[in-house]
NUKOL-181794 format. One record per residue (C-alpha): y, x, z. Coordinates in nm, 4 decimals. Example, Ala and Ser with C-alpha at 12.3 -4.5 7.8 and 13.67 -1.06 7.14 Angstrom:
NUKOL-181794
-0.4500 | 1.2300 | 0.7800
-0.1060 | 1.3670 | 0.7140
***
This chain:
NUKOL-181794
1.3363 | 3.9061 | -4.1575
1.3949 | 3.8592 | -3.7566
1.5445 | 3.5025 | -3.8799
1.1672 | 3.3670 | -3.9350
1.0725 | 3.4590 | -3.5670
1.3914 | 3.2834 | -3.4717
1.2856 | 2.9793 | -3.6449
0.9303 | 3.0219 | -3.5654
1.0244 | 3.0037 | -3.1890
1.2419 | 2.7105 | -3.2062
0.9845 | 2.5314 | -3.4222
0.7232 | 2.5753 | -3.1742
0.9401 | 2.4484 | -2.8739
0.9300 | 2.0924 | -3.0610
0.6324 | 1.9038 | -2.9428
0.4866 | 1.7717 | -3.2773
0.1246 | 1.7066 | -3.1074
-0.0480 | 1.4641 | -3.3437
-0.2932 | 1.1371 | -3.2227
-0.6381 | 1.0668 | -3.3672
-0.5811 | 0.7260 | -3.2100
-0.2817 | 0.6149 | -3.3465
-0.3212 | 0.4290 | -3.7203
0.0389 | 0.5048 | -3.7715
0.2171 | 0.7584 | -4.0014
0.2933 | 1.0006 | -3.8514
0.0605 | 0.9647 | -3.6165
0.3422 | 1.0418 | -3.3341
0.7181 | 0.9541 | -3.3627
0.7798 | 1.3133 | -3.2069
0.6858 | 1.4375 | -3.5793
0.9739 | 1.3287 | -3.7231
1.2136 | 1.5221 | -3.4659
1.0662 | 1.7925 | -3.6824
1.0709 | 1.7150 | -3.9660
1.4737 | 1.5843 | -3.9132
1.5003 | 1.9175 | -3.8384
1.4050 | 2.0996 | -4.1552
1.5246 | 1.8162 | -4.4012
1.8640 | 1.9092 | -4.2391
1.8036 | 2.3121 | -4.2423
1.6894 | 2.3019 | -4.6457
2.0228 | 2.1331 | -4.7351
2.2040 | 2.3955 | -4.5120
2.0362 | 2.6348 | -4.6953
2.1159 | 2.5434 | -5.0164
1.8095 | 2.3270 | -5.1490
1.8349 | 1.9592 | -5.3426
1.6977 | 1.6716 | -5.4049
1.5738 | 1.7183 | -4.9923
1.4030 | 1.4047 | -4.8534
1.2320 | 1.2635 | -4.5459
1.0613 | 0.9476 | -4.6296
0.9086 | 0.6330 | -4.3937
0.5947 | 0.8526 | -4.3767
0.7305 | 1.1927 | -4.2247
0.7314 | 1.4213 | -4.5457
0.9808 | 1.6494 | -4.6049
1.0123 | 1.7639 | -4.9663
1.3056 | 1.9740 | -5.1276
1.3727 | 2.1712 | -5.4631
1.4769 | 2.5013 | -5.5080
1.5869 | 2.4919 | -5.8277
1.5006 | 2.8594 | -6.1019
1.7539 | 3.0914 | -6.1630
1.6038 | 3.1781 | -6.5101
1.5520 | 3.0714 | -6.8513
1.1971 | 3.1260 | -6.8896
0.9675 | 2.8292 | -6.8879
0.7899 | 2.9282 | -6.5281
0.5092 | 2.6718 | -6.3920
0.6592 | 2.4525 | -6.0997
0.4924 | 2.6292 | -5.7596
0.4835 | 2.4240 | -5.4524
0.4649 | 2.6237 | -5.0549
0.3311 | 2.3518 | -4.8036
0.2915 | 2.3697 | -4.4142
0.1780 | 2.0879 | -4.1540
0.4166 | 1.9852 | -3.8807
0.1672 | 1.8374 | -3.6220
-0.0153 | 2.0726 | -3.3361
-0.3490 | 2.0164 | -3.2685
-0.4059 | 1.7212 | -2.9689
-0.7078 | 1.9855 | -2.8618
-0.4499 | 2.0985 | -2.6404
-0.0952 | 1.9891 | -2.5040
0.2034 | 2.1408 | -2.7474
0.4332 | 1.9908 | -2.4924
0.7188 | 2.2394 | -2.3172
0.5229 | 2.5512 | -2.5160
0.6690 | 2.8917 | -2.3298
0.6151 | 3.1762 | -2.5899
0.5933 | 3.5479 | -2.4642
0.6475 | 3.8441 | -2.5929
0.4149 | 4.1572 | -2.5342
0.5882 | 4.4402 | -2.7312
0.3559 | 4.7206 | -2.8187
0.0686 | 4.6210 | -2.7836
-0.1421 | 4.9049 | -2.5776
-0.5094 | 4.7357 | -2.6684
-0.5591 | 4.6035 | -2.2775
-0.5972 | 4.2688 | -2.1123
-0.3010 | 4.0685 | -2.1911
-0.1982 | 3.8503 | -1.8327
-0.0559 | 3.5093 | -1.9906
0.0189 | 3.3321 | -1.6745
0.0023 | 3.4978 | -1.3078
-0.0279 | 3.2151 | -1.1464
-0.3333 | 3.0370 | -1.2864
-0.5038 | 3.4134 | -1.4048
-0.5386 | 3.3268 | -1.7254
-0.5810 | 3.6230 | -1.9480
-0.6282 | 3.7157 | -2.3122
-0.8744 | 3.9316 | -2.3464
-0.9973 | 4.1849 | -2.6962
-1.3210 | 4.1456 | -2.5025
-1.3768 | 3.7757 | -2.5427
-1.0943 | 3.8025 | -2.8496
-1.1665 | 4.1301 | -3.0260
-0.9069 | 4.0512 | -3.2988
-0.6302 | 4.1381 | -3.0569
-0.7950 | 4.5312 | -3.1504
-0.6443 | 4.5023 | -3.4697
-0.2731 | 4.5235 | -3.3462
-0.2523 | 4.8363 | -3.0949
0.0999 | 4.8958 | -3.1452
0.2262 | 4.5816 | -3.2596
0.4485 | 4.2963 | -3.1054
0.2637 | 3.9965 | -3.0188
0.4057 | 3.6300 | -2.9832
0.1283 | 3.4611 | -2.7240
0.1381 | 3.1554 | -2.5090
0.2196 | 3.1543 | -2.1223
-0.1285 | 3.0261 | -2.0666
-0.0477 | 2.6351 | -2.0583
-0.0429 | 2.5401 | -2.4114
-0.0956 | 2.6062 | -2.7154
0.1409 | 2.8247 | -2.9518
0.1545 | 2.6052 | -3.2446
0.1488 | 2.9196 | -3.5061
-0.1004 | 2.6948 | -3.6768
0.1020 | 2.5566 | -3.8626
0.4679 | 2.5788 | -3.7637
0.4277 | 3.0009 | -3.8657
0.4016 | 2.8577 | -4.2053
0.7334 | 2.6236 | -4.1737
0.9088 | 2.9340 | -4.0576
0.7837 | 3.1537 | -4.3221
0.8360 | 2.9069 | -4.5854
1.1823 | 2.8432 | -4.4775
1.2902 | 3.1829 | -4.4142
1.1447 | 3.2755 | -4.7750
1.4029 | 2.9965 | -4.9482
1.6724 | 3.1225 | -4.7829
1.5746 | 3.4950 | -4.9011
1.5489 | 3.3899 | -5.2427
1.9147 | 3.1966 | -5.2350
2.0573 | 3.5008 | -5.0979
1.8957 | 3.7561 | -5.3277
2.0000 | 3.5652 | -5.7192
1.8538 | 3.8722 | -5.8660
1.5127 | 3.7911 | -5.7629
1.4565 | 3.5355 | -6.0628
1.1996 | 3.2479 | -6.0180
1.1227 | 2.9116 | -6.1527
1.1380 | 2.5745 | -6.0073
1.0292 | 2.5727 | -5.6316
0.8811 | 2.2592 | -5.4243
0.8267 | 2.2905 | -5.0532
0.6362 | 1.9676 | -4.8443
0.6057 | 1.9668 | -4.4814
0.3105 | 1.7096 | -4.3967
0.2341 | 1.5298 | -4.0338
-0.0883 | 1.4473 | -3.8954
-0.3043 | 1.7677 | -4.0961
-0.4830 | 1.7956 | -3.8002
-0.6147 | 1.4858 | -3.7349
-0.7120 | 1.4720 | -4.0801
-0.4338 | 1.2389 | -4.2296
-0.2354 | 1.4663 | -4.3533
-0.1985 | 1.3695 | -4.7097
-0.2613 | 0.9849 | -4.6624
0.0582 | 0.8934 | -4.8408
0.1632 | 1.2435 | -5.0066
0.2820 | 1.1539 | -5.3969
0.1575 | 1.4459 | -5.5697
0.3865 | 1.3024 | -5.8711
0.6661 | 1.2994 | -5.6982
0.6578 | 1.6147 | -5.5607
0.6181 | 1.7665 | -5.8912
0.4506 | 2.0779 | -5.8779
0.2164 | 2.1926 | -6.1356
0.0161 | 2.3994 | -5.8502
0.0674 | 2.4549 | -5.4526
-0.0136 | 2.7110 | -5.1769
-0.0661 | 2.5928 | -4.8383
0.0393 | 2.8056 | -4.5971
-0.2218 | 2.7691 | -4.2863
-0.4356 | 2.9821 | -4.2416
-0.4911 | 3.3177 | -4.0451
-0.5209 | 3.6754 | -4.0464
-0.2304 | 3.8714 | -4.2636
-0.3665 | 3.8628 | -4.6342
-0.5912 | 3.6075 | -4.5773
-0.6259 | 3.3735 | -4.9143
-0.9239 | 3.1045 | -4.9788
-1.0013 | 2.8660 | -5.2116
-1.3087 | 2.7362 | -5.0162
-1.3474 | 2.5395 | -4.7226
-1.5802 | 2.2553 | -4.5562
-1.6889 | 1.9293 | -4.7111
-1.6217 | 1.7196 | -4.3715
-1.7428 | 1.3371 | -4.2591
-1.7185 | 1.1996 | -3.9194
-2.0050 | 1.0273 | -3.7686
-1.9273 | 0.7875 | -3.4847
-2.1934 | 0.6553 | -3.2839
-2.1760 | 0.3515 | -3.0787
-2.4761 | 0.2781 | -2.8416
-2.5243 | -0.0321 | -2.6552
-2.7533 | -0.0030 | -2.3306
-2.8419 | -0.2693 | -2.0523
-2.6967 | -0.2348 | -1.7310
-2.9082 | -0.3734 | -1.4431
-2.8811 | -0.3219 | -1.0593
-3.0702 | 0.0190 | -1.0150
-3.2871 | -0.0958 | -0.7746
-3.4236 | -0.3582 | -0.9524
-3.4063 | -0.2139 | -1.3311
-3.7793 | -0.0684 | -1.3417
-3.8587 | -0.1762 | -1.6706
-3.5163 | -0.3500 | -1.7781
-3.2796 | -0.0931 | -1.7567
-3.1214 | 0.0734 | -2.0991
-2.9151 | 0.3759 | -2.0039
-2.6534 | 0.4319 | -2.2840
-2.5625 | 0.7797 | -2.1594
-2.9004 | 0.8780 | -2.1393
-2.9721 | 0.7638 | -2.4907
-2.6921 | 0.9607 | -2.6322
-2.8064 | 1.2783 | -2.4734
-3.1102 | 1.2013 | -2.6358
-2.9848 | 1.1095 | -2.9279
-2.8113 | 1.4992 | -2.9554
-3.1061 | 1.6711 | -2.8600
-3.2523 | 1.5300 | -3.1929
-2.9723 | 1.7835 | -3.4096
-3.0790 | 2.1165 | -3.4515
-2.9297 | 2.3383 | -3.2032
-2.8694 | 2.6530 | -3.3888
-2.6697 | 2.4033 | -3.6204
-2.3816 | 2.3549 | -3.3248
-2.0080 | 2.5906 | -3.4233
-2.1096 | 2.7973 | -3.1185
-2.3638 | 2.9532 | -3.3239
-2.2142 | 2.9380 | -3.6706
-1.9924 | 3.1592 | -3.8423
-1.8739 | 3.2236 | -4.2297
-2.0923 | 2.9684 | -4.4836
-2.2987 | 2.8636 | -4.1859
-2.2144 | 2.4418 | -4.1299
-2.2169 | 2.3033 | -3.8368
-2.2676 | 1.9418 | -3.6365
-2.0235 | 1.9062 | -3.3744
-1.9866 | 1.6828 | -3.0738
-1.6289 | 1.6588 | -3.0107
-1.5987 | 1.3242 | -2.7627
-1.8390 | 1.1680 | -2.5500
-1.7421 | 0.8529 | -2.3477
-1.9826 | 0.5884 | -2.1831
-2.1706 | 0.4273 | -1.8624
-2.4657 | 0.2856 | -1.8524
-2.3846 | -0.0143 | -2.0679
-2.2256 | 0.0889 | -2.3584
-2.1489 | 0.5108 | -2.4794
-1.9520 | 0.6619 | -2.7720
-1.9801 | 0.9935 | -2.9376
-1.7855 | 1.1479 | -3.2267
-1.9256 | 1.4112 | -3.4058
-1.7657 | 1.5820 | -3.7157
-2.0190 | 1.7441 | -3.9934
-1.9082 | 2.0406 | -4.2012
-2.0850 | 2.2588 | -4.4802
-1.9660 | 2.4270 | -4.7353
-2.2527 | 2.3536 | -4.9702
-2.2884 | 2.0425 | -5.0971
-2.6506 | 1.9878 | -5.1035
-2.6530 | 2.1320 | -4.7102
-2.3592 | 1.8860 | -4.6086
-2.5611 | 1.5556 | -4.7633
-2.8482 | 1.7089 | -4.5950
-2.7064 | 1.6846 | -4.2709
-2.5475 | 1.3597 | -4.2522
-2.8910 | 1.2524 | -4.4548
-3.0580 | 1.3698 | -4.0646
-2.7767 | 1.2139 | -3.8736
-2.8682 | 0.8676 | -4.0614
-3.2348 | 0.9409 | -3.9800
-3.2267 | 0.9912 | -3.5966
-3.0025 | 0.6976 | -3.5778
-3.3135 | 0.5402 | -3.7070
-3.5595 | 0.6837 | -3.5048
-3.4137 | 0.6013 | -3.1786
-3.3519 | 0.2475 | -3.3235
-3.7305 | 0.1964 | -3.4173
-3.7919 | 0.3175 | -3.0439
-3.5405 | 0.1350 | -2.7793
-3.4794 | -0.1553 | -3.0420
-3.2765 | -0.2618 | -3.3063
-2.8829 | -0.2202 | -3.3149
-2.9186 | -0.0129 | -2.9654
-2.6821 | 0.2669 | -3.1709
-2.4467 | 0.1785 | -3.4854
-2.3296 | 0.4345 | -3.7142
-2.0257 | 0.5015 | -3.8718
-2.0643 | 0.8009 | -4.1070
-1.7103 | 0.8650 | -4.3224
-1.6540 | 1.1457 | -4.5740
-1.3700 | 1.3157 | -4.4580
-1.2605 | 1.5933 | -4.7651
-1.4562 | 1.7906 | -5.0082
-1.4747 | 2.1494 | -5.0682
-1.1303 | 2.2532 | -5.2585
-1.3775 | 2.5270 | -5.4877
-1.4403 | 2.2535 | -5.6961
-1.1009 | 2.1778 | -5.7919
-0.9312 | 2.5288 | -5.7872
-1.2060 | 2.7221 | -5.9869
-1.1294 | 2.5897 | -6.2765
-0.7582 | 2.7698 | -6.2792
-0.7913 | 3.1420 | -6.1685
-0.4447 | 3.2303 | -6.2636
-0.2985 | 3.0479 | -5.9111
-0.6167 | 3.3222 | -5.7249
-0.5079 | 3.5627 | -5.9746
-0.1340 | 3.5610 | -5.8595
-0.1915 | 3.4844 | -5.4811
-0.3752 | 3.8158 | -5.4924
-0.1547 | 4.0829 | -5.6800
0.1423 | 3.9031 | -5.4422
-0.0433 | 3.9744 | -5.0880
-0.1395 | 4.3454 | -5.2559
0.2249 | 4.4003 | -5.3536
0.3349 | 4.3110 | -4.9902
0.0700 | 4.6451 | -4.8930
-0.1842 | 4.4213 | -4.7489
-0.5501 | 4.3977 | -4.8425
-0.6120 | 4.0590 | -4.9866
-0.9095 | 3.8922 | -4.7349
-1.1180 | 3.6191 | -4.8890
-1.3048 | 3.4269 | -4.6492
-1.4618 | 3.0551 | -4.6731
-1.1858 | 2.8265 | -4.4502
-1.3653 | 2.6855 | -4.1732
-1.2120 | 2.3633 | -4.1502
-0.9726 | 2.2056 | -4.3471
-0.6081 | 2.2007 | -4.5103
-0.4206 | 1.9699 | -4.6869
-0.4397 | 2.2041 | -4.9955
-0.8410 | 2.0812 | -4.9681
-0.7793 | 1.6793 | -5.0351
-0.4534 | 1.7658 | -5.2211
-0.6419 | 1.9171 | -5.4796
-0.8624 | 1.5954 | -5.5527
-0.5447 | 1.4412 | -5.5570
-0.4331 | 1.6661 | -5.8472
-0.2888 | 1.9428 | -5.7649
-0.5001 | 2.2269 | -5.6834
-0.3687 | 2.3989 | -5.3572
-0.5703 | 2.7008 | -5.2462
-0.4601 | 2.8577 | -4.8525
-0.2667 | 3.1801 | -4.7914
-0.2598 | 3.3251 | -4.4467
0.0173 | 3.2436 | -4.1744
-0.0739 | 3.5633 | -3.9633
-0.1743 | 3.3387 | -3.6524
-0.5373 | 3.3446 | -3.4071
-0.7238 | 3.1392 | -3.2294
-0.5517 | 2.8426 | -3.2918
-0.5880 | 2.5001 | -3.0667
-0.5929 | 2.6748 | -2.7636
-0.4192 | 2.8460 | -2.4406
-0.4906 | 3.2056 | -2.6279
-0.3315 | 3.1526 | -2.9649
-0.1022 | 3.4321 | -3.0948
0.0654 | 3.5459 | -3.3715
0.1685 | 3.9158 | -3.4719
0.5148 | 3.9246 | -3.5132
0.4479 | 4.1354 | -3.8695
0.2568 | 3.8804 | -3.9687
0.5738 | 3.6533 | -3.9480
0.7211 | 3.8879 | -4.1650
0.4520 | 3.9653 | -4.4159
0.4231 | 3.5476 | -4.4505
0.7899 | 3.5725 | -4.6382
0.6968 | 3.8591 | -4.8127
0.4436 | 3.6697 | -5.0030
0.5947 | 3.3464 | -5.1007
0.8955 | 3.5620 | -5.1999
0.6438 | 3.7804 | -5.4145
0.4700 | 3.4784 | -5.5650
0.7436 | 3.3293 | -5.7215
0.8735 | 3.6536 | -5.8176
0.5347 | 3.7128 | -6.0197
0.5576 | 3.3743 | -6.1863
0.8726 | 3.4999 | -6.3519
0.7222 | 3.8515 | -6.4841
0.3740 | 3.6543 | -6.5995
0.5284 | 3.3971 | -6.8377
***
């Protein structure tokens, strides 16, 4: 298995960063040195029918190595890093055997990752981590599920006596700024049923996550000389911070955790004349996430009916739903996900995802795509890592999936 940390490291030293500001797919040309990259590696490997279209996705077949009718499984994984934080010239480090202390990730600015302000790190005394040098991000989220997916087809063509059915495998651009199925043809790729692969601890598996909008807010003040504004003056920062104060603060991610929504101020630009801010809304209940951009809609209008109207416009855009909906109603691709992660000797984990994957809007589009774990933390940021089991464990599992298929039908 040391070939998927191989990969996983050379994956991760490709800048892939995606742009919420581009219109474009991808998002970033830099994608597509990516995904060159693994259109090439699944027809070294021994895949067909491998393409990379005008839009950055990569799709390939593996094709089954049995007679039995199995259902057509798809394994999908996102390209593009987060633009939270740079993914450019990414240095990872190894910290072999873990001894449960402060981990120094670059000497020179004192960053350090700490189980104090990251207690997961207490979970692998012992292990060997894969961290970033304190500049970057990792990029674990998602390029550990490239690696693992990758690694796993190769397995599988080197091991005939594992039998499976047909096998589709997608790598998407621009998941995380929320695009990342824009122009995916669920037809074309041809599965009756996917697995992402993005999400985090080892045995991790959901089938719920957020319903998401974006609310952008444009407010339009009145700039006047300051000493002669007394009574003229409109202060467009000013009404913005005013503006936030009207959101419940308990209802902010810094104070949220499992089924607990959230609003979240994310940008904030302005002077006195004219301020943006982008927020993004999440709940995982339905009723709670209308409710919630129902009292974004009214404070808009309250602090229109008080400094005039127009003085802040609105736009308020449904972003995905809640993937529950759409993968409830086929317990059989739960039902396998878990026996495969308990086969592996992990103990399946099912928590609500906090955020979204591509498996979320894919399955409105179709094809119902709950999320299996990648093994990687704290994603976005300087103090990502990734257990180098967890690597491992992430073959394991698409390996026993399709393996499973085979033995259910």
């Amino acid at each position: 298995m040391s070939s998927v940390v191989d990969r996983f490291i050379k994956y991760v030293k490709i800048d892939t960063e995606s742009s919420r500001d581009s219109q474009s797919c991808p998002s970033t040309a830099k994608q597509l040195n990516l995904a060159r990259l693994l259109r090439d590696e699944l027809l070294e490997i021994g895949l067909i029918n491998v393409t990379l279209d005008e839009f950055g996705y990569v799709i390939g077949t593996l094709p089954s190595n049995t007679d039995k009718k199995v259902p057509v499984v798809g394994f999908l994984a996102h390209m593009d890093t987060s633009p939270d934080m740079s993914g450019k010239d990414v240095k990872p480090q190894f910290v072999e055997n873990y001894d449960g202390g402060d981990i120094l990730l670059n000497k020179d600015k004192n960053i350090i990752l700490s189980p104090k302000q990251f207690p997961d790190l207490n979970k692998y005394v012992g292990e060997t981590l894969i961290t970033t040098d304190g500049t970057t991000l990792l990029g674990a989220d998602d390029k550990a599920g490239i690696a693992e997916i990758m690694t796993a087809m190769e397995y599988l063509i080197a091991h005939p006596e594992i039998k499976h059915g047909i096998i589709k495998v997608g790598f998407t651009p621009d998941e995380e700024v929320g695009r990342g199925v824009d122009n995916f043809d669920v037809e074309k790729f041809g599965a009756d049923f996917a697995y992402t692969l993005d999400g985090g601890e080892a045995g991790g598996l959901q089938f719920e996550n957020f319903n998401a909008a974006e609310a952008a807010l444009t407010i339009h003040g009145l700039n006047v000389h300051p000493g002669k504004s007394k009574n003229k003056m409109l202060n467009a920062i000013l009404v913005g911070m005013e503006f936030n104060e009207l959101l419940p603060v308990f209802e902010r991610p810094e104070f949220t955790e499992k089924y607990e929504g959230f609003n979240h101020i994310f940008l904030f630009n302005g002077t006195v004349e004219e301020a943006s801010m982008v927020y993004i809304i999440r709940d995982h209940d339905r009723e709670k996430f209308a409710a919630k951009k129902a009292l974004m809609l009214k404070a808009v209008a309250f602090m229109n009916e008080k400094y005039g109207a127009g003085t802040i416009d609105l736009t308020l855009t449904d972003q995905y739903y809640n993937m529950k909906e759409k993968v409830e109603p086929y317990p059989e691709i739960m039902v396998v996900a878990q026996e495969a992660i308990e086969a592996i000797g992990l103990k399946p984990i099912f928590e609500p995802v906090r955020g979204g994957t591509d498996g979320s809007r894919l399955s409105y589009m179709g094809l119902p795509t709950p999320n299996i774990f990648t093994g990687g933390h704290y994603g976005h940021g300087k103090f990502e890592f990734i257990p180098v089991f967890a690597l491992e464990k992430g073959v394991e599992v698409v390996v026993k999936i399709a393996e499973l298929l085979v033995q259910k039908v």
